[in-house]
C-alpha positions in Angstrom: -25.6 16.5 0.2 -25.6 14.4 -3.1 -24.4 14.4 -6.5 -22.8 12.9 -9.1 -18.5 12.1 -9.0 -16.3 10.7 -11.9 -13.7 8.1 -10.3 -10.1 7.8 -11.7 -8.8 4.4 -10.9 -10.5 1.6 -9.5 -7.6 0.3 -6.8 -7.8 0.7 -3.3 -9.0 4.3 -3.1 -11.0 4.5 -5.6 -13.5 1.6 -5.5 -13.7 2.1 -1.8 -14.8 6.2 -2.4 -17.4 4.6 -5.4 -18.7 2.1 -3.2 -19.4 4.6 0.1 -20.6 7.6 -2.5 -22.9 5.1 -3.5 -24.5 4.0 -0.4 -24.5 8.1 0.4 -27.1 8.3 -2.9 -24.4 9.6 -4.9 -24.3 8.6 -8.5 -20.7 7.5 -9.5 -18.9 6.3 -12.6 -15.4 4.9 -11.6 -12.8 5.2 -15.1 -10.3 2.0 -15.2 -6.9 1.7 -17.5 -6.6 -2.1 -16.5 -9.0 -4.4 -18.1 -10.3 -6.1 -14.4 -9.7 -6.9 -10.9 -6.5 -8.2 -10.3 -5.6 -12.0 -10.1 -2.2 -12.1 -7.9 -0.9 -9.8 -5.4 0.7 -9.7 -1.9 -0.4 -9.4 1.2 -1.2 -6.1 3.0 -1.5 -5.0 5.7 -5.0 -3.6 7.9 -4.7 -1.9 10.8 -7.6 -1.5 13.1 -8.6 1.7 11.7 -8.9 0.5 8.8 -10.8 -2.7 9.2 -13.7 -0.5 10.9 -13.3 1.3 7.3 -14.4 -1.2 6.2 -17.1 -1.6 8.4 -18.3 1.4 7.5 -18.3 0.1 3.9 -20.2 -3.5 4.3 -17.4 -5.2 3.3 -15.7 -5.7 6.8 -16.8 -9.6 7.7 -15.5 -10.5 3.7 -12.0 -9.3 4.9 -12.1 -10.4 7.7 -13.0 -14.0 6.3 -10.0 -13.6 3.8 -7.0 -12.2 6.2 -4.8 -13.8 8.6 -4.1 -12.3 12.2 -0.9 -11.3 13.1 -0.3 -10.4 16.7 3.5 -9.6 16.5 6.4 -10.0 14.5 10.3 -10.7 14.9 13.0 -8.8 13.8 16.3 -10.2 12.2 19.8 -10.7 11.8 21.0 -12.3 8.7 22.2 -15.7 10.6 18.7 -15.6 12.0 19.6 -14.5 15.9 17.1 -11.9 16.7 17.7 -8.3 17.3 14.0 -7.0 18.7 10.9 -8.8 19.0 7.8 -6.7 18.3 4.1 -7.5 20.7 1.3 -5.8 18.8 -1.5 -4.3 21.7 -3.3 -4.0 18.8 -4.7 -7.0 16.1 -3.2 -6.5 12.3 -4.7 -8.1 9.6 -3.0 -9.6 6.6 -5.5 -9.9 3.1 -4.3 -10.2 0.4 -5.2 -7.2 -2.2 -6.6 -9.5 -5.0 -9.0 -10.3 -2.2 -9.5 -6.3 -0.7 -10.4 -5.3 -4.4 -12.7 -8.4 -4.6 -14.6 -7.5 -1.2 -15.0 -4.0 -2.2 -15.8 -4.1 -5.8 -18.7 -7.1 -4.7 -22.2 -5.6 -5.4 -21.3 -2.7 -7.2 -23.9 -2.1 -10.1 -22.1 -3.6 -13.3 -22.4 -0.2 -14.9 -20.3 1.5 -12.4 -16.7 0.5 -13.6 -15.4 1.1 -17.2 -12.7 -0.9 -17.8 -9.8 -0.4 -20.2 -10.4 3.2 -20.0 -7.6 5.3 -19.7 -7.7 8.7 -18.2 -5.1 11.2 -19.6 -6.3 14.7 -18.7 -8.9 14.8 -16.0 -9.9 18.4 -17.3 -11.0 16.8 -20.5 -13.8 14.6 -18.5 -17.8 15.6 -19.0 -19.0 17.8 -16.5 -20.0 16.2 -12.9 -20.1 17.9 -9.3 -16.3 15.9 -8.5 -13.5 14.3 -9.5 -12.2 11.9 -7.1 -8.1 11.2 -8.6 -7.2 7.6 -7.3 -4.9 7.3 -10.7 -1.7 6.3 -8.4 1.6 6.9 -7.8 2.2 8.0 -10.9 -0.7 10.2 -10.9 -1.3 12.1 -14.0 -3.6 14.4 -12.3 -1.7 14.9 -9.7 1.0 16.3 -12.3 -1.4 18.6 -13.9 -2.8 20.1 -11.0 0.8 20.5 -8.6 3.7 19.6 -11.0 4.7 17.2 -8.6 6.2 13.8 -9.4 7.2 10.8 -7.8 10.6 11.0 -6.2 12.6 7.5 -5.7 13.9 6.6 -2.4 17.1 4.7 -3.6 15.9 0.9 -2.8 14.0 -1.2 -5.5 11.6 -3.6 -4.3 11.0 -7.7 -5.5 7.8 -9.3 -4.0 5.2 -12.2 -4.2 4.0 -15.5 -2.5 4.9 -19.2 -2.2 3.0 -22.4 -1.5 3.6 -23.5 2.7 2.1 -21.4 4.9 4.6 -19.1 7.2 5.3 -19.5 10.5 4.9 -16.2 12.4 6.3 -12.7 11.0 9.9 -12.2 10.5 12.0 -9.4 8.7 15.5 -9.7 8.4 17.5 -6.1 8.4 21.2 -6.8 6.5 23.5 -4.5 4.7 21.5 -2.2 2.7 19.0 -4.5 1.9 16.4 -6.9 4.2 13.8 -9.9 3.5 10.3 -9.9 5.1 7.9 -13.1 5.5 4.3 -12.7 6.0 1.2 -15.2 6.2 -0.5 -14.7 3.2 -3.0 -17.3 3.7 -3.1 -20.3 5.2 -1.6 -22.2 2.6 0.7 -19.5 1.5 3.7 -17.4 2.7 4.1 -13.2 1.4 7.2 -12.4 0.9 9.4 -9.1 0.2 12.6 -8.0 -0.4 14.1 -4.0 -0.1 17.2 -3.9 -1.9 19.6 -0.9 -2.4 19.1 0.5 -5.9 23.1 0.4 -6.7 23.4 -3.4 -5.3 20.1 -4.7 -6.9 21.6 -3.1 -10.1 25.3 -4.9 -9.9 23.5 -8.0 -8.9 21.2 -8.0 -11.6 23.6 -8.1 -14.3 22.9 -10.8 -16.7 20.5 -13.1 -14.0 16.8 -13.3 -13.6 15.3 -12.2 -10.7 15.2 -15.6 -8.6 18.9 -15.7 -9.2 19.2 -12.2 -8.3 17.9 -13.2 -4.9 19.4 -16.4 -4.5 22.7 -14.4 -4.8 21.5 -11.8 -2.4 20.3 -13.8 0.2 21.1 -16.9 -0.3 23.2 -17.4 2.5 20.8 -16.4 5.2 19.0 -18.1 7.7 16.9 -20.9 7.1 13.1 -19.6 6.5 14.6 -17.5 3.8 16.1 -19.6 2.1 13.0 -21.9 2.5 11.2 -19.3 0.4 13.7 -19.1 -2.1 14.0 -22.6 -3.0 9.7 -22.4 -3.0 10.0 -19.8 -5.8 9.9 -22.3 -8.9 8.0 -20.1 -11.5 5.8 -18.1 -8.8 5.4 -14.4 -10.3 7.9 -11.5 -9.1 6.9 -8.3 -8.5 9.8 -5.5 -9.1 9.7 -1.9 -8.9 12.0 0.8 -7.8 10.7 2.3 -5.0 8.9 5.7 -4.5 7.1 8.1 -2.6 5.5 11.7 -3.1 6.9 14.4 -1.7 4.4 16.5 0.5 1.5 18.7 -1.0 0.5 21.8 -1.0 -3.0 20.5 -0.9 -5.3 17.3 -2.0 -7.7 19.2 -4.2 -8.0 22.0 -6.6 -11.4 23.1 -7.6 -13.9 20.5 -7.8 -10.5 17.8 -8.2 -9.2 15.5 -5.3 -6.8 13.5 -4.5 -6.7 10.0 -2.6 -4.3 7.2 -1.8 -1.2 7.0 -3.7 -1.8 9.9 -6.3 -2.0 12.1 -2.8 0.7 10.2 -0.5 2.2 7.8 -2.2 4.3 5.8 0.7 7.5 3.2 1.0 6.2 -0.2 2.2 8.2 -0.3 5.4 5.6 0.8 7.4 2.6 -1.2 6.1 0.5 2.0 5.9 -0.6 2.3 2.1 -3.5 0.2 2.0 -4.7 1.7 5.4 -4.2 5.0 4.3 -6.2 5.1 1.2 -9.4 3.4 3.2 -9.1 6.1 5.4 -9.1 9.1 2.8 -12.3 7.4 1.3 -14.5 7.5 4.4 -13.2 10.6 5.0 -14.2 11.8 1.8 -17.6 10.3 2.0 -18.0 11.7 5.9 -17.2 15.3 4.3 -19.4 15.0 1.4 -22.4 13.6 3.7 -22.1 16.8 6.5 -21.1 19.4 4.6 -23.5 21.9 2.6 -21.7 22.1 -1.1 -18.8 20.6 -2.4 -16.4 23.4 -1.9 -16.5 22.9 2.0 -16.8 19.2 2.0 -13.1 19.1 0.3 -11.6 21.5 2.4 -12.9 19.8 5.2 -11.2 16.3 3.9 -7.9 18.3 3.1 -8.1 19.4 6.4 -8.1 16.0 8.0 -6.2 13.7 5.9 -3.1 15.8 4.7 -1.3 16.5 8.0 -1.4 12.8 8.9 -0.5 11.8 6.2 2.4 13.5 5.3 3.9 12.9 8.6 3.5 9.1 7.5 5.0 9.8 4.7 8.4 10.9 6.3 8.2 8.0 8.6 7.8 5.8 5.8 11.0 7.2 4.0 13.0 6.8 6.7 11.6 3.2 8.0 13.0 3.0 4.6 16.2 4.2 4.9 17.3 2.8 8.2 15.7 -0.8 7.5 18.4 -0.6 4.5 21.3 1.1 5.9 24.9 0.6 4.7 26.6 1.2 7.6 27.0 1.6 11.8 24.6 -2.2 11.6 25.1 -3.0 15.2 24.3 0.8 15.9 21.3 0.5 14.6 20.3 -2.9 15.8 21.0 -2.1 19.2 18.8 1.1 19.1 16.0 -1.3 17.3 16.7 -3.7 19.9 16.1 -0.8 22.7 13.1 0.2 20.9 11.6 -3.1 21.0 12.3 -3.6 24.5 9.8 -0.1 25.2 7.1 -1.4 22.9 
């Protein structure tokens, strides 16, 4: 089957649907609020799964090119003695998402994208066999069709990179808050900090965000505070945190939902990225077997909304738990157990 699909969003989701509707014959026009590809970012995260996504989309060797392996990862106390280590059987990949978008939006006919175009009611776009929603957390469509909004988890987030390359993977689990450190390239470090929403708040009073961190870890291990004292005037990334509670479907009529705007996620679980890449080729996949439109979407609702709920909740409370208040040595001794089976 072919035909013709408007876009929302041009992120993660939504240039990787355009650019496998495209190579299915499909004709696509992909509706942007920011004016371009993005020029900073952090690291994420590609699972396996997600790199043969990319396969699938011709972009797979670019990532590839542009990521960093990373084979396993350590797990924390504040004074830096360890309380699980974690062997991946499986290869993760670390790109970071200035670099995904690049990869993905690469060959696209110019005309594809509109830029600075904002999107307010998806019922008020021309008439076209699909909408594909990839508008975000924040997902106005999302809103229109279910009602539903974004529900915060109670942590806010701070995030970015500094020059020096990391040694290994490391996240560090203290009282309701942690600090993880990433390879971002291999002259760079990623770096991330979960933060209780009450505590950020009181330690935010009055400072900028490098002195809110300095006062929040600053008295933690060493490669910590070796990224804090790289920070200089390296951009910040802050947010509260959020995720969307579960659906009572991903489409409605000839509408559909993808990454974020369907299952928007907490970080803990590096899943996001993956996630959307996923929804795309299974949108595509649908679109390709099925005989009309109709069955194609409740063929992708089908296969992507169970899954991803469930990684939803695991997200939320990777969330909680990583940022517990209280029984610490409870919990690092069931992490440490748990690292000890893996």
């Amino acid at each position: 089957m072919r035909g013709s699909a408007v876009i929302i969003g041009a992120g993660i989701a939504g240039l990787a649907t355009a650019r496998g509707l495209l190579r299915a014959g499909w004709a696509v026009h992909v509706l942007e609020r920011s004016p371009g590809l993005p020029s900073t970012g952090t690291a994420l995260g590609m699972w396996p799964e997600a790199v043969r996504a990319l396969d699938r989309l011709g972009v797979g060797e670019q990532v590839r090119a542009a990521s960093v392996e990373q084979r396993g990862a350590r797990l924390l106390r504040p004074d830096g003695r360890e309380i699980a280590r974690l062997d991946l059987e499986r290869t993760v990949r670390l790109v970071p998402r200035p670099a995904l978008l690049a990869a993905l939006a690469e060959g696209l006919p110019p005309d594809v994208v509109a830029w600075n175009t904002l999107v307010a009611d998806h019922r008020a776009l021309p008439g076209t066999d699909l909408v594909v929603a990839a508008d975000g957390v924040h997902s106005p469509t999302r809103a229109a069709l279910f009602g539903v909004a974004p529900r915060p988890l109670g942590t806010g987030a701070l995030r970015g990179t500094v020059p020096g390359p990391a040694d290994g993977t490391t996240e560090t689990w203290g009282p309701a808050r942690l600090f993880g450190i990433t390879p971002h390239d291999a002259g760079h470090t990623n770096w991330f900090a979960s933060v209780r929403a009450d505590v950020l708040s009181s330690a935010g009073s009055g400072r900028t965000d490098p002195q809110i961190l300095r006062r929040l870890y600053g008295d933690w291990h060493p490669a910590v505070r070796r990224v804090l004292d790289a920070l200089g005037d390296t951009p910040i990334d802050r947010r509260t945190l959020l995720d969307v509670p579960p659906l009572p479907s991903y489409v409605e009529g000839r509408t559909v939902l993808l990454g974020d705007a369907a299952h928007g996620m907490a970080p803990n679980l590096g899943r996001g990225a993956c996630e959307a890449l996923l929804d795309a080729t299974a949108l595509v996949d649908a679109l390709t077997a099925a005989p009309d439109v109709p069955e194609a979407l409740r063929r992708y609702d089908a296969a992507r909304r169970r899954p991803t709920t469930r990684t939803v909740r695991l997200a939320r409370l990777a969330n909680s738990v990583s940022t517990a208040r209280h029984l610490l040595t409870v919990r690092n001794a069931v992490m440490a157990a748990a690292g000890s089976l893996v």
